[in-house]
N, C-alpha and C positions, 0 to 999 in steps of 0.2 A: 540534541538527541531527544527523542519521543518521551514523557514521560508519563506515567498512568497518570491517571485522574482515581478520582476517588470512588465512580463510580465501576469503572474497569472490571474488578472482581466480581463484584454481582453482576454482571452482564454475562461474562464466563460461565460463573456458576446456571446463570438462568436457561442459556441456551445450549449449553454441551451437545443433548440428548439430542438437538435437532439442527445439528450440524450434516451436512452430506458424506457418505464417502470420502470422494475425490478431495473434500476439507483436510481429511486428517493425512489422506496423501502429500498435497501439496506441502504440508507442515514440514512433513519429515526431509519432501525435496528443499525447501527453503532452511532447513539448519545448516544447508553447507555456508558456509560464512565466507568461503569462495565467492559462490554467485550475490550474495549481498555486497561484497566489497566491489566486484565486479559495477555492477549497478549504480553504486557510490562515486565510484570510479567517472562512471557514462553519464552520472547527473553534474559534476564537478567539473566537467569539460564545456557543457552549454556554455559557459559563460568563460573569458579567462580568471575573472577575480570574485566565481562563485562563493567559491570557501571563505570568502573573508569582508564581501560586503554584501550591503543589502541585510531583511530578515531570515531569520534559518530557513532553508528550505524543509521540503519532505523527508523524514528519514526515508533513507533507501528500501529497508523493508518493506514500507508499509506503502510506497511506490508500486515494489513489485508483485506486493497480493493486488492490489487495488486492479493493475495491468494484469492478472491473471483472473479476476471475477470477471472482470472485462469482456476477457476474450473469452473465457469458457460459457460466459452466458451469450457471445455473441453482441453486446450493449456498444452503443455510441457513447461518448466520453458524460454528455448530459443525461442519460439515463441512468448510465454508474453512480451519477454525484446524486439522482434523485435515491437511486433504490437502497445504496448506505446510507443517507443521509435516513432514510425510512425504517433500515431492518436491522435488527440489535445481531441475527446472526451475522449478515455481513459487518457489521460494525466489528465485529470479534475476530471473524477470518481475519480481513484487513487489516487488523489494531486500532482502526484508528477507535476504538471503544467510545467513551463518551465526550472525547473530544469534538472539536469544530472539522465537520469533513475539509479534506482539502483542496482548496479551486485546481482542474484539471488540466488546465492550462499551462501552467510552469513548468512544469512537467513532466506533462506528457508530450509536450513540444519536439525534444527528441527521440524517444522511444521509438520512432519506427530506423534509428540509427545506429543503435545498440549493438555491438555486434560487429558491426561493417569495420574493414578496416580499410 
């Protein structure tokens, strides 16, 4: 599971004010805990023995903000990992706060699967 860092909070506190709109929409879509398990669900099937070997993966949330900055900016997967890696607001949407961003490739390998049954 994701856990803050110690910077987390002050990044919050610093950037609130210049978050977007559609930011604090998204928010409120993403509390259904539905669609996060759902996600959870669809990253734990990539592999058969995801859940139990290997290092932890992505939490799932912060999968699907990452997949939603993505596409609402329109961004290829390496432009995503530059422009959070660069901006404390995206750092915040996404969670991943002041953690190490996450390589896009594990994934987002299946994401375009999601869904399909």
């Amino acid at each position: 599971m994701h856990s803050s860092a110690f910077g987390d909070g002050l990044i919050a506190d610093e950037v609130e004010d210049l978050r977007e709109p559609w930011m604090t929409y998204a928010d409120q879509v993403l509390g259904d805990e539905h669609l996060v398990t759902t996600v959870y669900e669809a990253l734990a099937k990539r592999h058969p023995k995801s859940r139990s070997r290997g290092r932890l993966g992505t939490p799932a949330e912060i999968v699907l903000r990452l997949l939603i900055l993505k596409h609402v900016r329109n961004w290829s997967y390496g432009i995503l990992e530059r422009e959070v890696r660069a901006n404390l607001v995206y750092r915040d949407f996404t969670r991943v706060g002041a953690a190490k961003m996450p390589m896009p490739r594990p994934w987002a390998a299946g994401a375009g699967h999601w869904g399909r049954r």
